[in-house]
mmCIF entry with sequence, helices, sheets and N, C-alpha, C, O atoms, coordinates in Angstrom:
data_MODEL
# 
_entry.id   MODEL 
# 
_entity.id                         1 
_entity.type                       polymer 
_entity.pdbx_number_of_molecules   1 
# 
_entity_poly.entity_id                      1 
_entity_poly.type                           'polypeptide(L)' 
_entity_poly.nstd_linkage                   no 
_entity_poly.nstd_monomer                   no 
_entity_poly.pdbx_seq_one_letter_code       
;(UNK)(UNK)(UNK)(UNK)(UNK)(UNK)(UNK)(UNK)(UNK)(UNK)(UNK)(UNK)(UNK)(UNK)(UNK)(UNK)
(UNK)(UNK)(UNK)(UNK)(UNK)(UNK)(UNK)(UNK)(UNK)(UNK)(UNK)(UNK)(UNK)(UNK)(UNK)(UNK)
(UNK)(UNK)(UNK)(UNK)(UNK)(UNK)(UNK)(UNK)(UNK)(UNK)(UNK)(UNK)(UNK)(UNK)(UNK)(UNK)
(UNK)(UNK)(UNK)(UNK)
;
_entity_poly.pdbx_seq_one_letter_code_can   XXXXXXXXXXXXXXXXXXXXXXXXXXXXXXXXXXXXXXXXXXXXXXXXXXXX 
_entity_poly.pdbx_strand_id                 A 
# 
loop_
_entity_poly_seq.entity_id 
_entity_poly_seq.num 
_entity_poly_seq.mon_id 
_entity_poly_seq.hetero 
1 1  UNK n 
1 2  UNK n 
1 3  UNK n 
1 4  UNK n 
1 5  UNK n 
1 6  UNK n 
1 7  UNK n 
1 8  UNK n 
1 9  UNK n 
1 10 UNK n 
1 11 UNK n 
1 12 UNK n 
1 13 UNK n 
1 14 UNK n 
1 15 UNK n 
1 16 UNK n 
1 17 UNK n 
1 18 UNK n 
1 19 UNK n 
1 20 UNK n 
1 21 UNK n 
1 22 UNK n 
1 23 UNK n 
1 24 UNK n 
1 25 UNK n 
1 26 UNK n 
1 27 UNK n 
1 28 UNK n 
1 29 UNK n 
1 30 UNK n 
1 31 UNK n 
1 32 UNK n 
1 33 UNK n 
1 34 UNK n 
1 35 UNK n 
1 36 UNK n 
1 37 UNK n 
1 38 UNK n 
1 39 UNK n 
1 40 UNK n 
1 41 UNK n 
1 42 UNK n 
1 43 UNK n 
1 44 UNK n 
1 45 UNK n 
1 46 UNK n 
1 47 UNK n 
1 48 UNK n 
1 49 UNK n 
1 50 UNK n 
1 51 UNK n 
1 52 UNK n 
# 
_struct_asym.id          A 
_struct_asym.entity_id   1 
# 
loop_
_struct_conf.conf_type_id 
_struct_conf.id 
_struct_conf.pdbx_PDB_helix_id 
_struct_conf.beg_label_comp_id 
_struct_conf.beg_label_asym_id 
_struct_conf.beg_label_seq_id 
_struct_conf.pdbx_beg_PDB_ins_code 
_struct_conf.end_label_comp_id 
_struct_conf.end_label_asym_id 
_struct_conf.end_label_seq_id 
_struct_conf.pdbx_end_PDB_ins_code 
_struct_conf.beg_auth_comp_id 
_struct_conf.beg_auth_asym_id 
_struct_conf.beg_auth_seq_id 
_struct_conf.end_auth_comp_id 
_struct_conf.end_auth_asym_id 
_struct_conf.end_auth_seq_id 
_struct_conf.pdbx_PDB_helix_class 
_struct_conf.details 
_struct_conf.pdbx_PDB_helix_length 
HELX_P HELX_P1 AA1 UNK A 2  ? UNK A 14 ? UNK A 2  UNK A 14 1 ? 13 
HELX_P HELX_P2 AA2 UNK A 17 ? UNK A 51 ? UNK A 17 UNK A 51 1 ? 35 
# 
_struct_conf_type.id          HELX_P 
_struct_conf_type.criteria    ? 
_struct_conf_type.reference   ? 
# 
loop_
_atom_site.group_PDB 
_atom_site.id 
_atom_site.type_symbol 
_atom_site.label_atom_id 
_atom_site.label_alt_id 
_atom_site.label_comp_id 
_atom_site.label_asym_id 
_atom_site.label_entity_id 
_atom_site.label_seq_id 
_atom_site.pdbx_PDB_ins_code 
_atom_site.Cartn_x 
_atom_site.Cartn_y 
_atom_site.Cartn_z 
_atom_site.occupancy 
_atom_site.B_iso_or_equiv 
_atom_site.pdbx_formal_charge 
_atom_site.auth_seq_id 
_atom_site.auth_comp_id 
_atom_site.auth_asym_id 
_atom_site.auth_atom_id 
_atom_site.pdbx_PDB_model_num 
ATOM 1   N N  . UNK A 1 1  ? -32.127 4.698  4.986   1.00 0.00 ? 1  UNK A N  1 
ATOM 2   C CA . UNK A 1 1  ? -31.761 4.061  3.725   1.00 0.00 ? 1  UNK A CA 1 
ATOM 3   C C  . UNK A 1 1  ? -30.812 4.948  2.924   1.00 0.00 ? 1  UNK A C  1 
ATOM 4   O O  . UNK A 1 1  ? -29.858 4.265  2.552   1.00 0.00 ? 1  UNK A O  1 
ATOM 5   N N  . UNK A 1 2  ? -30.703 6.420  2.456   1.00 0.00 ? 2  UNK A N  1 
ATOM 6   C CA . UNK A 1 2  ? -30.234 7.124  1.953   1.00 0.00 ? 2  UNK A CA 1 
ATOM 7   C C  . UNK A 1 2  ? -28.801 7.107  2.967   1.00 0.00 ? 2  UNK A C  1 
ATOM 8   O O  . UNK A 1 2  ? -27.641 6.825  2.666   1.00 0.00 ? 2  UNK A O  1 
ATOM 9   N N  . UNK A 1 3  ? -29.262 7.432  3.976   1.00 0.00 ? 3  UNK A N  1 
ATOM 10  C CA . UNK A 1 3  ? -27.610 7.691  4.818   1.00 0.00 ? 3  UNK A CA 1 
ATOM 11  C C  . UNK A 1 3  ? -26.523 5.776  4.322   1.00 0.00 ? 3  UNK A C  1 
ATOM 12  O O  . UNK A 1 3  ? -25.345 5.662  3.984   1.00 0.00 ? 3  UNK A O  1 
ATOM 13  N N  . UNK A 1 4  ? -27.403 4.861  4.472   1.00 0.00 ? 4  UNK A N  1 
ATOM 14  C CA . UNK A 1 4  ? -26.429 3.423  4.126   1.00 0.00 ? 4  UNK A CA 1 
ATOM 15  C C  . UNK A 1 4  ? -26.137 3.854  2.621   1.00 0.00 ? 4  UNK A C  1 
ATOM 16  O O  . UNK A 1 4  ? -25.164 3.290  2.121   1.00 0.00 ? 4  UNK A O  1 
ATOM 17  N N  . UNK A 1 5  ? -26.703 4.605  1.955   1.00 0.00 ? 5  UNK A N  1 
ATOM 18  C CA . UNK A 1 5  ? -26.249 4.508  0.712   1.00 0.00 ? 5  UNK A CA 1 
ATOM 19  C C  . UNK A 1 5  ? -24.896 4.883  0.563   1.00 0.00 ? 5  UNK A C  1 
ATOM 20  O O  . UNK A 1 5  ? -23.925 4.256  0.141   1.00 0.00 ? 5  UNK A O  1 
ATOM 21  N N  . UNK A 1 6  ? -25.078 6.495  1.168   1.00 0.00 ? 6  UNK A N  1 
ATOM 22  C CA . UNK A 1 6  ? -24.226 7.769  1.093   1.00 0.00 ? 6  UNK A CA 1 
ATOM 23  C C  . UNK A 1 6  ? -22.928 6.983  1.361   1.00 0.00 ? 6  UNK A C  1 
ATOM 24  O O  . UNK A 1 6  ? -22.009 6.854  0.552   1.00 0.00 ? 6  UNK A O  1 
ATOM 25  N N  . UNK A 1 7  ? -22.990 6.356  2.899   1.00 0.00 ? 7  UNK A N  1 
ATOM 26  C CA . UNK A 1 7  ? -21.541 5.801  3.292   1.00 0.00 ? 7  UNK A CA 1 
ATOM 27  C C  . UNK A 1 7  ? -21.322 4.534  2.345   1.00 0.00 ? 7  UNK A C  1 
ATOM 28  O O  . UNK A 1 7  ? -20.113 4.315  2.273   1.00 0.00 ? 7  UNK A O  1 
ATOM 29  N N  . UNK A 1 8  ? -22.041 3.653  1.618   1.00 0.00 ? 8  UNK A N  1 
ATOM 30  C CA . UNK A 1 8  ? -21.783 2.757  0.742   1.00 0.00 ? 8  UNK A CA 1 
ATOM 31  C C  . UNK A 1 8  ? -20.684 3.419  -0.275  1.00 0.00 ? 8  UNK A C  1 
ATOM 32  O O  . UNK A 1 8  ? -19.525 3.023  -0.400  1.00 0.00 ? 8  UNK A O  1 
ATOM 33  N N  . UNK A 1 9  ? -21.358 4.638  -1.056  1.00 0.00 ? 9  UNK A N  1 
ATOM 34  C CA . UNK A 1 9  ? -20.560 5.238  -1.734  1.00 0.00 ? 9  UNK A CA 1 
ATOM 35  C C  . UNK A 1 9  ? -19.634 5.733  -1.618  1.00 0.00 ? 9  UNK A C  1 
ATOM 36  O O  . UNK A 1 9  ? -18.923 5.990  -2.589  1.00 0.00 ? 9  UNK A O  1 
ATOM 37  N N  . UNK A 1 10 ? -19.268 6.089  -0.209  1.00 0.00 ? 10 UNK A N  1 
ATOM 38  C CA . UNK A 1 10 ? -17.863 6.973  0.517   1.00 0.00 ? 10 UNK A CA 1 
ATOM 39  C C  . UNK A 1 10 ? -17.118 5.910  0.352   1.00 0.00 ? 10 UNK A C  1 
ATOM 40  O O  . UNK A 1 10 ? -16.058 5.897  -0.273  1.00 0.00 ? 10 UNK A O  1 
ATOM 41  N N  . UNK A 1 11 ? -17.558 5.105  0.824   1.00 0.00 ? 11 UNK A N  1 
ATOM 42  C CA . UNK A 1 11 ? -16.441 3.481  0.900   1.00 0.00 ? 11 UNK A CA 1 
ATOM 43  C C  . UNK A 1 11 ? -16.192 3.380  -0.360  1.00 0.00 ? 11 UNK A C  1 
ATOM 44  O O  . UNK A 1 11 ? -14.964 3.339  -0.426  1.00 0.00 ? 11 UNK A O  1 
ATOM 45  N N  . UNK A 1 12 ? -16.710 3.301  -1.610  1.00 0.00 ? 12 UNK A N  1 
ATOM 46  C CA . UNK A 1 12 ? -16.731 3.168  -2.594  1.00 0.00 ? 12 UNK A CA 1 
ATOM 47  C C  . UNK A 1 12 ? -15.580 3.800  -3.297  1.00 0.00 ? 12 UNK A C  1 
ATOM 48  O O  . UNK A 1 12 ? -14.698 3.208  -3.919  1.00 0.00 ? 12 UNK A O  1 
ATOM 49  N N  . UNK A 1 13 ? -15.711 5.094  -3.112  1.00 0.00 ? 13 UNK A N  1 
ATOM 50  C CA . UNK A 1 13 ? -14.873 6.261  -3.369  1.00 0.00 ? 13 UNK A CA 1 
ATOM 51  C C  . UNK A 1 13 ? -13.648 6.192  -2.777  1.00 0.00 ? 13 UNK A C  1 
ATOM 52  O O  . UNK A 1 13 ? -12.743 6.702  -3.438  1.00 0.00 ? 13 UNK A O  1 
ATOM 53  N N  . UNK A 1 14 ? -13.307 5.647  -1.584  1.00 0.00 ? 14 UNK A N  1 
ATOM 54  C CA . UNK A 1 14 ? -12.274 5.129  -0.826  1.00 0.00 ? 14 UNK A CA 1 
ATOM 55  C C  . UNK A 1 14 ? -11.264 4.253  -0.967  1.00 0.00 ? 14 UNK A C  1 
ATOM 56  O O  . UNK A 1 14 ? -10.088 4.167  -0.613  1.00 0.00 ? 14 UNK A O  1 
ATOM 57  N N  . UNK A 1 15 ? -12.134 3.553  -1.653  1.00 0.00 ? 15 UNK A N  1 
ATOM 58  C CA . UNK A 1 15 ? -11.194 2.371  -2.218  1.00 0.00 ? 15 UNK A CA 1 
ATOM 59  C C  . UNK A 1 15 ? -10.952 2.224  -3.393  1.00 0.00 ? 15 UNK A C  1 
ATOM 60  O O  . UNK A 1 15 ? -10.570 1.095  -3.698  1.00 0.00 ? 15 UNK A O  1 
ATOM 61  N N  . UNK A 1 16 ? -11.071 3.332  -4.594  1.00 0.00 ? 16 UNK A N  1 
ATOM 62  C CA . UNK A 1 16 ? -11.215 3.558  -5.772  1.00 0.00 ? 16 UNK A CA 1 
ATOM 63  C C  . UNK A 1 16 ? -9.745  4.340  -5.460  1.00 0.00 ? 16 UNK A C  1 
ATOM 64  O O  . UNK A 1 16 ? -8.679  3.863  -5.847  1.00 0.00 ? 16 UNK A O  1 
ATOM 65  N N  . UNK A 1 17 ? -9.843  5.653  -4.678  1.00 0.00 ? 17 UNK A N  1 
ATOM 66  C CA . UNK A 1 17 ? -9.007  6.361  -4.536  1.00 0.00 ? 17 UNK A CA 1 
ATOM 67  C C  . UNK A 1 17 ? -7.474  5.667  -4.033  1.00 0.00 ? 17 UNK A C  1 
ATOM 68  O O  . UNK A 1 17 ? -6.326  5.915  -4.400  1.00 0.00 ? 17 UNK A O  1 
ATOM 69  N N  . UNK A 1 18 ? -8.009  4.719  -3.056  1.00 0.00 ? 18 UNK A N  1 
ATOM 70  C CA . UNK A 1 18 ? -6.640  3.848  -2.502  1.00 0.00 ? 18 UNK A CA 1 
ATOM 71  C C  . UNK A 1 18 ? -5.864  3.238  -3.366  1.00 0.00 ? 18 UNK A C  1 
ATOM 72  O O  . UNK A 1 18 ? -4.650  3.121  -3.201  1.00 0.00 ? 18 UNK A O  1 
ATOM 73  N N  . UNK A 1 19 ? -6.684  2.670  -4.649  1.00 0.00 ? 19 UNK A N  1 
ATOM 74  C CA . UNK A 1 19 ? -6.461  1.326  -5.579  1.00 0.00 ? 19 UNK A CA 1 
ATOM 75  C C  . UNK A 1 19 ? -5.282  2.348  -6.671  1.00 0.00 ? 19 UNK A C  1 
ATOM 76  O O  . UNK A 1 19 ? -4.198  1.965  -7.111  1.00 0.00 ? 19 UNK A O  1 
ATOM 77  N N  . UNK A 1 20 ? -6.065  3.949  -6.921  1.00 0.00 ? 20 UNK A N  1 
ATOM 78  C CA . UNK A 1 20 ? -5.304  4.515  -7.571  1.00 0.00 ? 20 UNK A CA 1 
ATOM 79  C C  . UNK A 1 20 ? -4.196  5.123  -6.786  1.00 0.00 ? 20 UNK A C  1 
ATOM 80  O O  . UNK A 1 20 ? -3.564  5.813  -7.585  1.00 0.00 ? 20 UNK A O  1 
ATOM 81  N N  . UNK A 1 21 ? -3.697  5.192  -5.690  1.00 0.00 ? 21 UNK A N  1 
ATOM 82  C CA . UNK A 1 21 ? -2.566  5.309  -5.169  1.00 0.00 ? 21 UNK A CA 1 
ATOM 83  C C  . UNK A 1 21 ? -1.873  4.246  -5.147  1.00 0.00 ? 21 UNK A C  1 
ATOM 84  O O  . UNK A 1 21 ? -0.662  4.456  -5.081  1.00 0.00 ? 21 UNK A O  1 
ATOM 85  N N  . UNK A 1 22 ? -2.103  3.475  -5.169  1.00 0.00 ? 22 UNK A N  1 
ATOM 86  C CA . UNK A 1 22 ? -1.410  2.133  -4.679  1.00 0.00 ? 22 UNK A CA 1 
ATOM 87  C C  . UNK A 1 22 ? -0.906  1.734  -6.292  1.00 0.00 ? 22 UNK A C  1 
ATOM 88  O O  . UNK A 1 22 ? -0.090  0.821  -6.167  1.00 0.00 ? 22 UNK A O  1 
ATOM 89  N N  . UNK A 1 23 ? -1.011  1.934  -7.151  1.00 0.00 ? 23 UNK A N  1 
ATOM 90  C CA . UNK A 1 23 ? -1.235  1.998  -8.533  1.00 0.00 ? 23 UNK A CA 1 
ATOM 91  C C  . UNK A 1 23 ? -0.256  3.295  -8.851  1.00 0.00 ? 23 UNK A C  1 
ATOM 92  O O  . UNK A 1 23 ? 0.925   2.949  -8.843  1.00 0.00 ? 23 UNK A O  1 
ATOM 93  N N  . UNK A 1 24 ? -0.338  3.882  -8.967  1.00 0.00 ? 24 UNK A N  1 
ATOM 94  C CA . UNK A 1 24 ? 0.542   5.389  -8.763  1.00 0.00 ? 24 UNK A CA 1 
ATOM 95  C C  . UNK A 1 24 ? 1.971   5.132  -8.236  1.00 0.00 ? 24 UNK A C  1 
ATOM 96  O O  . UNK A 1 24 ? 2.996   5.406  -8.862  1.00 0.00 ? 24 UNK A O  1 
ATOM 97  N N  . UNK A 1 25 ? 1.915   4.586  -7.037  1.00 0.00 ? 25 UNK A N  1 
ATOM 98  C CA . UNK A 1 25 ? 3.148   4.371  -6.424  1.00 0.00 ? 25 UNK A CA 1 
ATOM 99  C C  . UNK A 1 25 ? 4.182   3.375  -6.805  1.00 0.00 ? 25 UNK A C  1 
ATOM 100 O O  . UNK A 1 25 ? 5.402   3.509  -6.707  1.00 0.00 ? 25 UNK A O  1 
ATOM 101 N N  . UNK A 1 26 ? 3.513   2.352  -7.257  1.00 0.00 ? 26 UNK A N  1 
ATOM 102 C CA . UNK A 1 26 ? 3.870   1.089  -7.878  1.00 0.00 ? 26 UNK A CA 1 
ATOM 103 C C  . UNK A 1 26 ? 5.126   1.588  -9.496  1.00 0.00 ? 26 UNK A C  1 
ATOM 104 O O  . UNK A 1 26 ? 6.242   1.353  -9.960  1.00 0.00 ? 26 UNK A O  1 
ATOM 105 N N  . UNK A 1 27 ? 3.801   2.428  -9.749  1.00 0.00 ? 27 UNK A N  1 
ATOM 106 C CA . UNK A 1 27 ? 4.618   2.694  -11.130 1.00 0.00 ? 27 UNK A CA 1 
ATOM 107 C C  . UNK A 1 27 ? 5.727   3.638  -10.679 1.00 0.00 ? 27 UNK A C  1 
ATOM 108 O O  . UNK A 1 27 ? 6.836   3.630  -11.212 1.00 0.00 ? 27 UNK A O  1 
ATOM 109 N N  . UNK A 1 28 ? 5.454   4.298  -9.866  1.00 0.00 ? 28 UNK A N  1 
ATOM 110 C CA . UNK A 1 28 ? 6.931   5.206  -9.725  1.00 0.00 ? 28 UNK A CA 1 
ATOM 111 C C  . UNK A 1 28 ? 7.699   4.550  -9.176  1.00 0.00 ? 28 UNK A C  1 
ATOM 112 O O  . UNK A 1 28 ? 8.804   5.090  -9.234  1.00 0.00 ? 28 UNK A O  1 
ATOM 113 N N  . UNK A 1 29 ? 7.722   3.472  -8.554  1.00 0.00 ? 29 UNK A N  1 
ATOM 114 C CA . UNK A 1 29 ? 9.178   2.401  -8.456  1.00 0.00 ? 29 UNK A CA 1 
ATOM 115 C C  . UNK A 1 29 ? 9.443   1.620  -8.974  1.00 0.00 ? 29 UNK A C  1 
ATOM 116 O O  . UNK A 1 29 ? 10.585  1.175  -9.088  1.00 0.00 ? 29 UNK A O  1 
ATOM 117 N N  . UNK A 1 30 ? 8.087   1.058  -9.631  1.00 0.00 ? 30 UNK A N  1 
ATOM 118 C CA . UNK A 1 30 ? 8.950   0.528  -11.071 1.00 0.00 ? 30 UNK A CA 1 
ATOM 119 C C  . UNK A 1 30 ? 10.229  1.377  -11.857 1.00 0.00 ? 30 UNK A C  1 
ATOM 120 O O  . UNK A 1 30 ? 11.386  1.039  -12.104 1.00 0.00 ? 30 UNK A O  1 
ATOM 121 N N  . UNK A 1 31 ? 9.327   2.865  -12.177 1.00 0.00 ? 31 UNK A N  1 
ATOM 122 C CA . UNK A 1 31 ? 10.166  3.619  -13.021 1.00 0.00 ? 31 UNK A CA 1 
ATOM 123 C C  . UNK A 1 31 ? 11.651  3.819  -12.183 1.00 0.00 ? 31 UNK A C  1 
ATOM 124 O O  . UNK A 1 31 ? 12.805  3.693  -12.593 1.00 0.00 ? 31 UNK A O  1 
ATOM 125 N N  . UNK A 1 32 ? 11.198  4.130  -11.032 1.00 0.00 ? 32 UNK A N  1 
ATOM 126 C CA . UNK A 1 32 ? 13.031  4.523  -10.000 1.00 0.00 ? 32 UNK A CA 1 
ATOM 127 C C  . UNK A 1 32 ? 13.643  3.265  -10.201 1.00 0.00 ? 32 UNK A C  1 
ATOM 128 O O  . UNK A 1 32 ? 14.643  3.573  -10.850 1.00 0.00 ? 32 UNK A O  1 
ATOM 129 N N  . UNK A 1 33 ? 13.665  2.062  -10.050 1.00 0.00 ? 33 UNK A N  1 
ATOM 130 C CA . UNK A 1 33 ? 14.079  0.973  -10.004 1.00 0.00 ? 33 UNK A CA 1 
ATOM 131 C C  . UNK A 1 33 ? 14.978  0.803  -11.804 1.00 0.00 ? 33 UNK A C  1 
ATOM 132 O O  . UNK A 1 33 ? 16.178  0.605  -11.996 1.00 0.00 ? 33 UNK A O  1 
ATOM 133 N N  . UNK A 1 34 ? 13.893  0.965  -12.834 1.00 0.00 ? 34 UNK A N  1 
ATOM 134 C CA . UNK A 1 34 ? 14.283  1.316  -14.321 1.00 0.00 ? 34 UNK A CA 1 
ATOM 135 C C  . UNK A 1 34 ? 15.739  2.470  -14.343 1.00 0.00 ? 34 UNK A C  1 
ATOM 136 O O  . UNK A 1 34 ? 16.828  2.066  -14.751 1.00 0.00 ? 34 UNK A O  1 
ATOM 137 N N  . UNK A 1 35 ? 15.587  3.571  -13.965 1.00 0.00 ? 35 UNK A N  1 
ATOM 138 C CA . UNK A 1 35 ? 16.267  4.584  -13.759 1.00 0.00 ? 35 UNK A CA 1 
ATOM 139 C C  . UNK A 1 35 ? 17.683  4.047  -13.005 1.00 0.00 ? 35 UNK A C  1 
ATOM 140 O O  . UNK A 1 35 ? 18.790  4.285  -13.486 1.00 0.00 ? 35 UNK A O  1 
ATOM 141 N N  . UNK A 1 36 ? 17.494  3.327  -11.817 1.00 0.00 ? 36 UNK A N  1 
ATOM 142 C CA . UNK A 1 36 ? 18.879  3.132  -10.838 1.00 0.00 ? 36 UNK A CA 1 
ATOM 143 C C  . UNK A 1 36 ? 19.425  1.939  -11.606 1.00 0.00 ? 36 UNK A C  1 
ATOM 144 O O  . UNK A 1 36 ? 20.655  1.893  -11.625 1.00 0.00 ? 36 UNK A O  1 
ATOM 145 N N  . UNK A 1 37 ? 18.765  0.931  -12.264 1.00 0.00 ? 37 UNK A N  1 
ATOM 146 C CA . UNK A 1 37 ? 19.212  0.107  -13.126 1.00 0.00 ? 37 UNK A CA 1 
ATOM 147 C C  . UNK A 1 37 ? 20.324  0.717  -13.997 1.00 0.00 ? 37 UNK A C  1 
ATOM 148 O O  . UNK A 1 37 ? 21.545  0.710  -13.842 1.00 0.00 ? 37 UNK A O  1 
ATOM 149 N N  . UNK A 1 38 ? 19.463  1.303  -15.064 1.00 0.00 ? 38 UNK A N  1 
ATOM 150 C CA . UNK A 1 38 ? 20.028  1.835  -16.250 1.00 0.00 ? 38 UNK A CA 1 
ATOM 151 C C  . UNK A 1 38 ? 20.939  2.514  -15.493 1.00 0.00 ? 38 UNK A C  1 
ATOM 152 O O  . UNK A 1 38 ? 21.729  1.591  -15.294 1.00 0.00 ? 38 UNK A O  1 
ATOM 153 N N  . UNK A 1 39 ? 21.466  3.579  -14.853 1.00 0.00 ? 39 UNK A N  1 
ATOM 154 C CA . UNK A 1 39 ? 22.250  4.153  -14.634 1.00 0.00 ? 39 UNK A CA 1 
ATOM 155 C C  . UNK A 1 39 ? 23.811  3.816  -14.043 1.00 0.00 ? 39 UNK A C  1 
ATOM 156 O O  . UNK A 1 39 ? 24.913  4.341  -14.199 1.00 0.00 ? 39 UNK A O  1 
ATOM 157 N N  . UNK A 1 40 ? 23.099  2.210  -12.989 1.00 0.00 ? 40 UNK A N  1 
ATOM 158 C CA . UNK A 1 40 ? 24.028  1.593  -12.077 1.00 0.00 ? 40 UNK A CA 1 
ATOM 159 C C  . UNK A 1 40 ? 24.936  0.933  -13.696 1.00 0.00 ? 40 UNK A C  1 
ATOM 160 O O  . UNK A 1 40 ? 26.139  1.152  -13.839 1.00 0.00 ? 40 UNK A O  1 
ATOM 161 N N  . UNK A 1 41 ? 24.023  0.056  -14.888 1.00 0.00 ? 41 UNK A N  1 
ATOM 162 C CA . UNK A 1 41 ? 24.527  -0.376 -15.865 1.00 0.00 ? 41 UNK A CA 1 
ATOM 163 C C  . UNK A 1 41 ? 25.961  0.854  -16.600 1.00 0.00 ? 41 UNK A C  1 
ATOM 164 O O  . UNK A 1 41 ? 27.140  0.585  -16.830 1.00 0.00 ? 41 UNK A O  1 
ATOM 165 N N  . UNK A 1 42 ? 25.186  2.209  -16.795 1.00 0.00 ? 42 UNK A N  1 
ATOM 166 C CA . UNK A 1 42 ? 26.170  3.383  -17.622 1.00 0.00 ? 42 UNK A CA 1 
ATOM 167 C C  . UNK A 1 42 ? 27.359  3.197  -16.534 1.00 0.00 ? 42 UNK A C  1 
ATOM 168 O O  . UNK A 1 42 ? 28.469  3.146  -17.063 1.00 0.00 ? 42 UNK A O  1 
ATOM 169 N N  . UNK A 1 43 ? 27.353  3.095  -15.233 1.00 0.00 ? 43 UNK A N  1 
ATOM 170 C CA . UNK A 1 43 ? 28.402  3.069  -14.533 1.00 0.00 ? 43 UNK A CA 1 
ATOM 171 C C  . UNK A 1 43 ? 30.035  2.070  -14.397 1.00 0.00 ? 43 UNK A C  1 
ATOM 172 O O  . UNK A 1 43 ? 31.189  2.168  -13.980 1.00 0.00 ? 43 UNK A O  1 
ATOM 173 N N  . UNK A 1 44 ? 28.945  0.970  -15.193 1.00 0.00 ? 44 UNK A N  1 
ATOM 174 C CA . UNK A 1 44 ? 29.710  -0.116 -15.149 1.00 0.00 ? 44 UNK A CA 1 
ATOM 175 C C  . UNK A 1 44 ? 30.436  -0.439 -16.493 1.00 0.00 ? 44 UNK A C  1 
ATOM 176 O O  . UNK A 1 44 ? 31.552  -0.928 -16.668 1.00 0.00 ? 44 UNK A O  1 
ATOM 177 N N  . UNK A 1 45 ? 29.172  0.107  -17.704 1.00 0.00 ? 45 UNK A N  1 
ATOM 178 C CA . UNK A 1 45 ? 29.706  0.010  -18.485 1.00 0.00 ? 45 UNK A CA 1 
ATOM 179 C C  . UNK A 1 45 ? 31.196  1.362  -19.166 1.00 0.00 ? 45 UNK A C  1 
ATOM 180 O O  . UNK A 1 45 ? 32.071  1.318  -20.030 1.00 0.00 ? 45 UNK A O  1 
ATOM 181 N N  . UNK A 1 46 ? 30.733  2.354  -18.172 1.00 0.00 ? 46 UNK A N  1 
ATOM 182 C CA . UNK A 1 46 ? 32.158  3.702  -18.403 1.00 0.00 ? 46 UNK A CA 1 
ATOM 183 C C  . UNK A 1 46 ? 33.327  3.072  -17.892 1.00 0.00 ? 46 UNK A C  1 
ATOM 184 O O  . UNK A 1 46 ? 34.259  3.077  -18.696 1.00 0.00 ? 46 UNK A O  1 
ATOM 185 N N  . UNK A 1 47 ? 33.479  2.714  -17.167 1.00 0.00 ? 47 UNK A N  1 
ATOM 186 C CA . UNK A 1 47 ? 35.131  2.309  -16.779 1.00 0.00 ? 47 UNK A CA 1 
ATOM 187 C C  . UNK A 1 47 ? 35.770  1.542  -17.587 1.00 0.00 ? 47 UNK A C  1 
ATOM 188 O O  . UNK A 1 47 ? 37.000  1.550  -17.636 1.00 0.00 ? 47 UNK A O  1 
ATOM 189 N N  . UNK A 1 48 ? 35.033  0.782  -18.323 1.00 0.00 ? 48 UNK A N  1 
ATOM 190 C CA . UNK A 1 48 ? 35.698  -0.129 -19.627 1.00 0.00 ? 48 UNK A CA 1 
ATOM 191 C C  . UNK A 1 48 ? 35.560  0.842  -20.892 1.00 0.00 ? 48 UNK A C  1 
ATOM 192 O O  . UNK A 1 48 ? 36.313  0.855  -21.866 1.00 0.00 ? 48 UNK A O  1 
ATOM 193 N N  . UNK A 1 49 ? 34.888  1.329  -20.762 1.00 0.00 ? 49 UNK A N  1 
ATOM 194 C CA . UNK A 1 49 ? 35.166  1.981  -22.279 1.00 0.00 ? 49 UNK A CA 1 
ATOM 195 C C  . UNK A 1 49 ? 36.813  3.119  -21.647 1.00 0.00 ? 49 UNK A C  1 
ATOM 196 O O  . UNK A 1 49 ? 37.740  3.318  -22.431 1.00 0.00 ? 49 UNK A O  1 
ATOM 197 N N  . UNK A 1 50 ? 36.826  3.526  -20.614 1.00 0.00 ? 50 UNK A N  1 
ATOM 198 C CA . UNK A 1 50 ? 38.081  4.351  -20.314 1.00 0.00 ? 50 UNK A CA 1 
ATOM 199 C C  . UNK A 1 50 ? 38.848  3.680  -20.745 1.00 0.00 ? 50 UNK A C  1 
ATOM 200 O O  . UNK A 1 50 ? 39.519  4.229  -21.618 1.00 0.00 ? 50 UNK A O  1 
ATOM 201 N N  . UNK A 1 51 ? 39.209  2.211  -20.443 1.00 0.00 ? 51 UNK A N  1 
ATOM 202 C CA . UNK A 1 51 ? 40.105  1.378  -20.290 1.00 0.00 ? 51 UNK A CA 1 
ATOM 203 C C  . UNK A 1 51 ? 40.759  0.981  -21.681 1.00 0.00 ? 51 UNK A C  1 
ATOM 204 O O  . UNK A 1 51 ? 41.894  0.539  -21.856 1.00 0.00 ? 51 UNK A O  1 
ATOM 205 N N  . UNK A 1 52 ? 39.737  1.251  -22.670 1.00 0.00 ? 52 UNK A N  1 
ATOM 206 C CA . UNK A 1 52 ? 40.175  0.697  -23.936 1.00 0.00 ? 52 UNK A CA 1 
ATOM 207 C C  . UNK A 1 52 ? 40.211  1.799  -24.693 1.00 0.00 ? 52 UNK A C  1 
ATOM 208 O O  . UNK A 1 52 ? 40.549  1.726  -25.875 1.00 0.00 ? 52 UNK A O  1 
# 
């Protein structure tokens, strides 16, 4: 009974840990995605400001 627990809880812990990677990762490509945006935008928007 104690050992079904133990691994109940490993699993437990497992998928807590996964949920926060998966979560983690998400946001850092959100943020890269934010970043290559904004930047691809400064790119587009510099050649017109040269221009004028």
């Amino acid at each position: 009974m104690l050992q079904f627990r133990n691994n109940v809880s490993v699993k437990h812990n497992y998928q807590h840990v996964l949920i926060h990677l998966v979560l983690t990762l998400s946001f850092k490509l959100v943020l890269t995605c934010l970043v290559v945006v904004i930047s691809s935008n400064e790119f587009q928007l510099t050649p017109s400001l040269f221009e004028s």
